[in-house]
N, C-alpha and C positions, 0 to 999 in steps of 0.2 A: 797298415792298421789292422789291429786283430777285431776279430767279432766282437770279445768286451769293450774294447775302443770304439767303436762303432756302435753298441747298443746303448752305453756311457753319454757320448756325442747326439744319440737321438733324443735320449733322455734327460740331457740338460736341453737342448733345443726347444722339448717340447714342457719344458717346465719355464725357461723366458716367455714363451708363448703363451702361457696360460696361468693366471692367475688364481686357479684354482689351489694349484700348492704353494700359494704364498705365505707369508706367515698370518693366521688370525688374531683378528681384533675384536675383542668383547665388546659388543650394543647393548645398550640399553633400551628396551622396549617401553613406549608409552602408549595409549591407548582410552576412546573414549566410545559408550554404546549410543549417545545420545547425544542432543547439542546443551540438553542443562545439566550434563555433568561433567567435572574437571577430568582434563588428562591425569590416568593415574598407569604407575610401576606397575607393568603386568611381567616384565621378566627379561630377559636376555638372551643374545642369541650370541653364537661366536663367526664369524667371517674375513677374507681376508678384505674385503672391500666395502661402500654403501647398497651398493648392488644387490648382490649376493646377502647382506645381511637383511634388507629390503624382503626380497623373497622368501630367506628362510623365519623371518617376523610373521609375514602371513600365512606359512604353512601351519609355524605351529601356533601362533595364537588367534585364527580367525574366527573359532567357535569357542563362545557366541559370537555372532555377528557383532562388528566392532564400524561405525563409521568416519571414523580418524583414529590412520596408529603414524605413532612417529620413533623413530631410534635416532641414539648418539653416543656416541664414542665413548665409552666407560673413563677415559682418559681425561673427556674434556670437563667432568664434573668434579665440584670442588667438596671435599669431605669435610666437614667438621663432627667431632668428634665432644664424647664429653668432659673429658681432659680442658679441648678447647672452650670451653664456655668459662672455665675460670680463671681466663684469661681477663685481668683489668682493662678496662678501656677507659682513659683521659678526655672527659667532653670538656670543651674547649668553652 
């Protein structure tokens, strides 16, 4: 085994290991200052995990102080568009 075999080999080893270079995933940031205002879009963060995107949610948007922030998966939201709205719907 030559040395780039062997730095190759430590290098994929330590990338199975760690999650940190895995592929990221766009969050979506929510966030509220108070308990009588609605969760609202404060922004997104990118991550490969909830972890990881958890932490980097309150590095950057903890100022102002926020007492509930929540993320989710850019994926898991559904888009309508304005296109969509002229779509007919058949009520029954």
């Amino acid at each position: 085994m030559t040395m780039i075999d062997s730095v190759r080999a430590a290098a994929e080893q330590a990338k199975s290991k760690h999650e940190i270079f895995a592929e990221e995933i766009r969050f979506e940031v929510f966030g509220r200052r108070d308990h009588n205002t609605a969760l609202t879009h404060i922004g997104s963060v990118s991550a490969p995990n909830e972890a990881i995107a958890m932490s980097r949610a309150r590095w950057v948007f903890s100022r102002p102080a926020l007492i509930e922030m929540c993320i989710a998966p850019h994926s898991g939201f559904v888009t309508l568009t304005e296109a969509d709205s002229k779509v007919k719907v058949k009520v029954v």
